[in-house]
BABALUM-319366 format. One line per 4 residues: for each residue z, y, x of C-alpha. Coordinates in steps of 0.05 Angstrom, whole numbers, plus 32768, in hexadecimal, padded with zeros to 4 digits. Example, Ala and Ser with C-alpha at 12.3 -4.5 7.8 and 13.67 -1.06 7.14 Angstrom:
BEGIN
809C/7FA6/80F6 | 808F/7FEB/8111
***
This chain:
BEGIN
80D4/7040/8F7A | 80F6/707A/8F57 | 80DD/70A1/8F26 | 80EF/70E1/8EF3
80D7/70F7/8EA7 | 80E1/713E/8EC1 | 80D0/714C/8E75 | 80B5/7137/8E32
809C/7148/8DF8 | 8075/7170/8DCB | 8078/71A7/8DF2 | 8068/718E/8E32
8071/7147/8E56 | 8073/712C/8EAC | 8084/70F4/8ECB | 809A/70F7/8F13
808C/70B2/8F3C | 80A3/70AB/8F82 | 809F/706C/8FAE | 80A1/7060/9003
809A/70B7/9002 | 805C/70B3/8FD8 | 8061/70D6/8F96 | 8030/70E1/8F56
8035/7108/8F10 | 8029/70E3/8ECD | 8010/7120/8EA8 | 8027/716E/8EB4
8032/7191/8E71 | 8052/71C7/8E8B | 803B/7202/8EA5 | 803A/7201/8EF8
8075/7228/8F05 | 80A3/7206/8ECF | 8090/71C1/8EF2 | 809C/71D3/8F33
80E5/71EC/8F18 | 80E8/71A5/8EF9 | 80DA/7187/8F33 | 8105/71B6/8F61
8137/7197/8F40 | 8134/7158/8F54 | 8126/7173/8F98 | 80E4/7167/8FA1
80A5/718D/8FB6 | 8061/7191/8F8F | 8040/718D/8FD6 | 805F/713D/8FD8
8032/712D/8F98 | 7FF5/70FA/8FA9 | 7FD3/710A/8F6F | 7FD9/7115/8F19
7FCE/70D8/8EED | 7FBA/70F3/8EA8 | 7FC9/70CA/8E66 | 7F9B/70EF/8E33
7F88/713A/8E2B | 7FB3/715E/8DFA | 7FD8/719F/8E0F | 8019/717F/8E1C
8004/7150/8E4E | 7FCF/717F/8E7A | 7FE9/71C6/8E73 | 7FFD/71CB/8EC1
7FC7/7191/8ED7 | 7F91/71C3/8EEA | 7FCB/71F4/8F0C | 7FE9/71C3/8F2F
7FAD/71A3/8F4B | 7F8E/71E2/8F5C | 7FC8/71FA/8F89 | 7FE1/71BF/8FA5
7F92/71A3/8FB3 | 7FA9/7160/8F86 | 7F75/712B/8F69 | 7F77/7127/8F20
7F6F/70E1/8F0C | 7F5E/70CB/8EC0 | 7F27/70A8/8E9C | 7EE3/70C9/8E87
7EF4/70D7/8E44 | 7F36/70F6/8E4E | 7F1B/7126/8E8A | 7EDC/7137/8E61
7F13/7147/8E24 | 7F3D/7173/8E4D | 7F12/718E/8E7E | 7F0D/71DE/8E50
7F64/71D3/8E5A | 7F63/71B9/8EA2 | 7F2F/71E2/8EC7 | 7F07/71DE/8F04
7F39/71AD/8F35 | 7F2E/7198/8F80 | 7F1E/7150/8F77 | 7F1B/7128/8F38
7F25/70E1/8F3B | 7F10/70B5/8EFA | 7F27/706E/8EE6 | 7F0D/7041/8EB6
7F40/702A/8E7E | 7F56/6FE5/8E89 | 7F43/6FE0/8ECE | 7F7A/6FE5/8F0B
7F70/7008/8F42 | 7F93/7022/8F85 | 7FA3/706D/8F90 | 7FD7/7087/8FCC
7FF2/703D/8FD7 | 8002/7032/8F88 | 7FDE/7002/8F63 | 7FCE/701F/8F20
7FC0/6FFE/8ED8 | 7FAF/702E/8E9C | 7FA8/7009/8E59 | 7F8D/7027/8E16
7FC7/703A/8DEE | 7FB9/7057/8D99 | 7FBF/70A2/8D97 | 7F95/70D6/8D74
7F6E/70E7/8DBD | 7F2E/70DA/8DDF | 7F37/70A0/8E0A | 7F89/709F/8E12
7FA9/706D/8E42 | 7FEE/7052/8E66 | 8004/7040/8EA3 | 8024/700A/8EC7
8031/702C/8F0D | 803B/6FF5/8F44 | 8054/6FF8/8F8E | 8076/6FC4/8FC0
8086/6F92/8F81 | 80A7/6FC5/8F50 | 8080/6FE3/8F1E | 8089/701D/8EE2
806C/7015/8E9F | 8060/7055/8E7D | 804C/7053/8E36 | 8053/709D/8E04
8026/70B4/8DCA | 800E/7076/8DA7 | 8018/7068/8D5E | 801E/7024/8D68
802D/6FE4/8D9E | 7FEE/6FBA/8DA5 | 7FF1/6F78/8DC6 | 7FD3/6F95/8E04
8004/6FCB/8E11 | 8038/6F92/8E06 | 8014/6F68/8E38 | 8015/6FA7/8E71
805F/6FB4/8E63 | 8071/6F6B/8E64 | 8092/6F65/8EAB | 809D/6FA8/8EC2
80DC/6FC2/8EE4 | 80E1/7001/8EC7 | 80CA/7023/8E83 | 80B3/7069/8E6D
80AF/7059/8E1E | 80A0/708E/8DE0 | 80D6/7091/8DA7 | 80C5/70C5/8D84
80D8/70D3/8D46 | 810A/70B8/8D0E | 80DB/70AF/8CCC | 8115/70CF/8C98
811E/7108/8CC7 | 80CA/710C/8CCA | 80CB/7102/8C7F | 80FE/7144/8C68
80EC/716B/8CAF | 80C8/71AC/8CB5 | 8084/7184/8CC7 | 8046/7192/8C89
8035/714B/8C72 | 7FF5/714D/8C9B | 801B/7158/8CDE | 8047/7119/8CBA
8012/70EB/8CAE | 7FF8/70F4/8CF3 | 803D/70E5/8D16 | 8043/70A4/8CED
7FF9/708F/8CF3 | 7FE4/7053/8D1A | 7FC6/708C/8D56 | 8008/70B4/8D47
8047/70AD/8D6A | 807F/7075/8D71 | 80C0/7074/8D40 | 8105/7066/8D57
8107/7020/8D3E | 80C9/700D/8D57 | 80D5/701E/8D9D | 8118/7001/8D98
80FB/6FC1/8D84 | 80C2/6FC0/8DB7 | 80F7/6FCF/8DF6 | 8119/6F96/8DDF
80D7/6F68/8DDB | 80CC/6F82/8E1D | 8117/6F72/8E3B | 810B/6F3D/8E78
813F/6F30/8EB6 | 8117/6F65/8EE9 | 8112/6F9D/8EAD | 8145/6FD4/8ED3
8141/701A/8EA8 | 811B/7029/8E65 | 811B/7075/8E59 | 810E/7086/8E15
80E1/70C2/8E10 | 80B1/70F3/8DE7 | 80EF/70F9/8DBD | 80DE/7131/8D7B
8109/716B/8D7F | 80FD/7177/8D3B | 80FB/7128/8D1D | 8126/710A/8D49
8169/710E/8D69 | 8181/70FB/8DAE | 81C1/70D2/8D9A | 8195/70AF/8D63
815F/7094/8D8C | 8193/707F/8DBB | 81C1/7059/8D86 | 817D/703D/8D62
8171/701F/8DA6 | 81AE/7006/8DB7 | 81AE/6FDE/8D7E | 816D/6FBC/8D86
8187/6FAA/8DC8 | 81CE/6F8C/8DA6 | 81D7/6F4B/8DBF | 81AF/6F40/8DF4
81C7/6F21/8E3E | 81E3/6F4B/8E65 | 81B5/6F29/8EA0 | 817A/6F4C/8E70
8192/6F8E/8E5A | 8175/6FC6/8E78 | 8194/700E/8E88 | 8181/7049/8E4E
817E/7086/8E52 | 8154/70C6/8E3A | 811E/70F1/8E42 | 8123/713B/8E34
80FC/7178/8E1B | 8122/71AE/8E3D | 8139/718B/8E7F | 812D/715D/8EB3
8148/7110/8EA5 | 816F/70E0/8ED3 | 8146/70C7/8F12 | 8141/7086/8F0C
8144/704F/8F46 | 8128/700D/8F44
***
């Protein structure tokens, strides 16, 4: 399984997943023609997608679902109340495909787990994205780590995990206290240290490559989140410590192989 966080953000978030020439989007933020750019360059066609996963409804997650799925004839696969939330953003699309939270189920070959995750949303979920005994936990926009998502991440190879913001920076930014409150709030968004903290909960022997993602370009800072997460990991085995790296706003991040 490989897989890309071709970007992330506030202003727009995918997640490319590619296993045995079968590929899927988690989310498509962007408009159509800046994701197929994105995913030009990694070299791969639009027309190699299976189908978009959807997390939960806001603009930065389903800007290009609707274009995408229109012109590439791609099931759109999400729960009732996301799809009902973001049908006015998405559209009219080929073939809609709907899950139930908490329940797995098999699409193109991948077996498929979304789990309720805290964020200010109708019905918003994760995934843990299986395939030939390697799977992909991905896990952005929640205000908090509940046993359950700690349970579904537990075990998997790879990791898509929020760090988004650095509370000082959120406290004396350019953000109205409202827009604050909401970040830090149990259905806001995760903090440096708290996502540092939960990758290292989550640090097992398999565990390959955490990318740390849905990183504030105006709360947080790259070589922080980095740093803050390094440290959490401080002293672990070696035979446990996972790869890092980033996600970013502006481009695409490392492919990742597991």
């Amino acid at each position: 399984m490989k897989f890309c966080v071709l970007g992330s953000g506030s202003r727009g978030n995918a997640t490319y997943i590619e296993s045995d020439s079968v590929a899927l989007l988690i989310d498509s933020g962007f408009s159509g023609v800046e994701l197929e750019r994105r995913l030009a360059a990694i070299d791969v066609s639009p027309a190699k997608l299976a189908g978009i996963l959807v997390t939960h409804e806001h603009t930065d997650h389903v800007r290009g679902v609707g274009i995408l799925a229109r012109k590439y004839k791609l099931p759109v696969i999400a729960n009732s109340g996301t799809f009902a939330a973001a049908q006015a953003k998405i559209g009219d699309v080929p073939h809609y495909q709907e899950f139930e939270t908490g329940r797995s189920f098999n699409f193109a070959g991948f077996a498929i787990h979304p789990f309720a995750v805290s964020h200010d949303s109708a019905e918003p979920v994760g995934f843990v994205v299986s395939r030939d005994s390697c799977s992909l936990g991905y896990c952005t926009d929640t205000g908090m780590v509940s046993r359950l998502i700690s349970h579904h991440l537990n075990g998997c190879h790879g990791l898509i995990i929020e760090s988004n913001h650095d509370p000082e920076m959120l406290r004396n930014g350019p953000y109205p206290l409202y827009l604050q409150q909401r970040i830090r709030s149990r259905t806001g968004h995760l903090a440096n240290k708290d996502a540092a903290s939960f990758v290292a909960e989550l640090c097992h022997e398999g565990l390959r490559h955490v990318v740390l993602a849905h990183i504030s370009e105006k709360n947080n800072d790259h070589a922080l989140v980095l740093d803050t997460a390094r440290t959490a990991l401080d002293g672990l085995a070696d035979s446990i410590m996972p790869g890092i790296s980033l996600s970013w706003q502006h481009r695409v991040g490392e492919v990742v192989i597991l």
